[in-house]
C-alpha positions as CSV (number, residue, x, y, z in Angstrom):
1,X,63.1,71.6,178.8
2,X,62.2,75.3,177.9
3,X,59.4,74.7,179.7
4,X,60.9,73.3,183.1
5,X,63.1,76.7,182.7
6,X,60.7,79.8,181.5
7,X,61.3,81.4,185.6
8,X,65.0,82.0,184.1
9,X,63.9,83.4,180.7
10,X,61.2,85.7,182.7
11,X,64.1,87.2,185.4
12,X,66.6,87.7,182.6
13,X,66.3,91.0,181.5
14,X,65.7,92.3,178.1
15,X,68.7,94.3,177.4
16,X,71.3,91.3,178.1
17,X,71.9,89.5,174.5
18,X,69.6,87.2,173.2
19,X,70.0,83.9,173.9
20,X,70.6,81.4,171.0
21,X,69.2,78.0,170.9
22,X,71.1,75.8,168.5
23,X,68.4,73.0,167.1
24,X,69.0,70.2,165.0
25,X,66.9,70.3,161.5
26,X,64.6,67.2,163.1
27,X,62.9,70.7,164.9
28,X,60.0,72.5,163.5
29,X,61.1,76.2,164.4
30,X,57.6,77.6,163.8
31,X,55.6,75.0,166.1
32,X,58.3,75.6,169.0
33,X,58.0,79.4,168.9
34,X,53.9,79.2,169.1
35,X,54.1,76.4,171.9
36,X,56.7,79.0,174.1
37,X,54.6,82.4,173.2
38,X,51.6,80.7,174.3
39,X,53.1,80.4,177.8
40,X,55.4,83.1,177.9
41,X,54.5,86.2,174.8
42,X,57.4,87.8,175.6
43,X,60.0,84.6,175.2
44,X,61.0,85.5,171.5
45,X,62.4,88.9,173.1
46,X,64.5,87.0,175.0
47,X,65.9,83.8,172.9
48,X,66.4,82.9,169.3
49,X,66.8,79.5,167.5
50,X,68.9,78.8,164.9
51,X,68.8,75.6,162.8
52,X,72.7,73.7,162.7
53,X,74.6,74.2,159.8
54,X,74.1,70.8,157.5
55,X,76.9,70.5,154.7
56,X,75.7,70.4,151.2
57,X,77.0,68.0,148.7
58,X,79.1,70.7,146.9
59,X,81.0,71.9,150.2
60,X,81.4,67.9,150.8
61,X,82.9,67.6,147.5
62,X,84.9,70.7,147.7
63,X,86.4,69.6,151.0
64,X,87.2,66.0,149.7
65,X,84.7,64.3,151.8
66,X,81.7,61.9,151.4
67,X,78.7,60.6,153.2
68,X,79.2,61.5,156.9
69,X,81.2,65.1,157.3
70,X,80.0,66.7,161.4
71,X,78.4,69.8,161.5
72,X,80.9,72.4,163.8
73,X,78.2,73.1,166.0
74,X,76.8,69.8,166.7
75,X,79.2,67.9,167.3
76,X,80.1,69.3,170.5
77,X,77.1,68.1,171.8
78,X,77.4,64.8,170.1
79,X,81.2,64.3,171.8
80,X,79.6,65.6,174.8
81,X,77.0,62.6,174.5
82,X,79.7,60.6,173.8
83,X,81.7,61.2,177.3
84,X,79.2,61.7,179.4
85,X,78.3,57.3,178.2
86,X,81.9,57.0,179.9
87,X,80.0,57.3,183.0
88,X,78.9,53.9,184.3
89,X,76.6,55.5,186.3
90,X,74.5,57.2,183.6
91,X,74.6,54.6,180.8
92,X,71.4,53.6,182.1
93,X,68.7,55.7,184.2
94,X,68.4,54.3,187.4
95,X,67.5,57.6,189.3
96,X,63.7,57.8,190.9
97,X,63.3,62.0,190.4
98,X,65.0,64.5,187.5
99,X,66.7,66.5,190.2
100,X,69.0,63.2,190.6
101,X,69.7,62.2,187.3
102,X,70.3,66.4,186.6
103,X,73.2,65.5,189.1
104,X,75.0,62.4,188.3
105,X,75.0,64.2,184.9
106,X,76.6,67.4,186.2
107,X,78.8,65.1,188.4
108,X,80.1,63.3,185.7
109,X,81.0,66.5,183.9
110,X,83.0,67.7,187.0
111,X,84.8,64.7,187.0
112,X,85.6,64.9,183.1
113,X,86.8,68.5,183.8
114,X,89.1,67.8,187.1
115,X,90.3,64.7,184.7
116,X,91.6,67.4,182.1
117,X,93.2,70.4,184.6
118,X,95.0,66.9,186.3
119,X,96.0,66.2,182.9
120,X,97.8,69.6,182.3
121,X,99.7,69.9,185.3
C-alpha cells in the first residue's frame, strides 16, 4: 500500500509533521523501513511506525481482565473492519480493478457517516 502511494510521501514536504504509521506486532519494522528506503531514501524523513500497544499480563490483572482485553489503537481499525462487513456489497470482492473496490469501500463509509449525522438530528 506504501508503495501504490510513495508520489504523496515525495510531494509532502518535510517540515509538515511526520506521519505515523500504526502497525500491528505481526510487522517486522526493520524489513519494512529497508524495503521503503530502497525506493524512496528519503521516506523515513517523512513517516514513522510505531508498533500497537499489546497489554501485558500485569496491566490485565490490574484492570480485572483476562485473555482477550483490545488494544486502544487497534481497535478502531478492527470496528472499522467490522462495519464496513455491514456492506453487502463488500463482503465479498466482486470488483474487476482496485480503483473500484477503493470505492465501494469509501462509499460505504459515506453511507455509515450520513447514517450517524441522520441519527443526531
Amino acid at each position: 500500500m506504501l508503495m501504490l502511494n510513495i508520489d504523496y510521501f515525495k510531494s509532502k514536504p518535510v517540515n509538515l509533521p511526520k506521519i505515523t504509521i500504526l502497525l500491528d506486532h505481526g510487522y517486522h519494522i526493520d524489513y519494512l523501513i529497508e524495503a521503503l528506503e530502497k525506493v524512496y531514501p528519503q521516506l523515513m524523513t517523512k513517516i514513522r511506525f510505531e508498533l500497537s500497544t499489546k497489554p501485558s499480563k500485569q496491566e490485565k490483572a490490574a484492570q480485572g481482565k483476562s485473555g482477550f482485553v483490545p488494544a486502544v489503537a487497534r481497535w478502531v481499525i478492527e470496528r472499522s473492519n467490522a462495519w464496513m462487513e455491514r456492506c453487502k456489497s463488500i463482503v465479498k470482492n466482486f470488483e474487476r480493478t482496485l480503483s473500484h473496490a477503493t470505492t465501494k469501500i469509501n462509499l460505504c463509509f459515506v453511507r455509515l457517516m450520513l447514517k450517524r449525522l441522520a441519527a443526531t438530528s
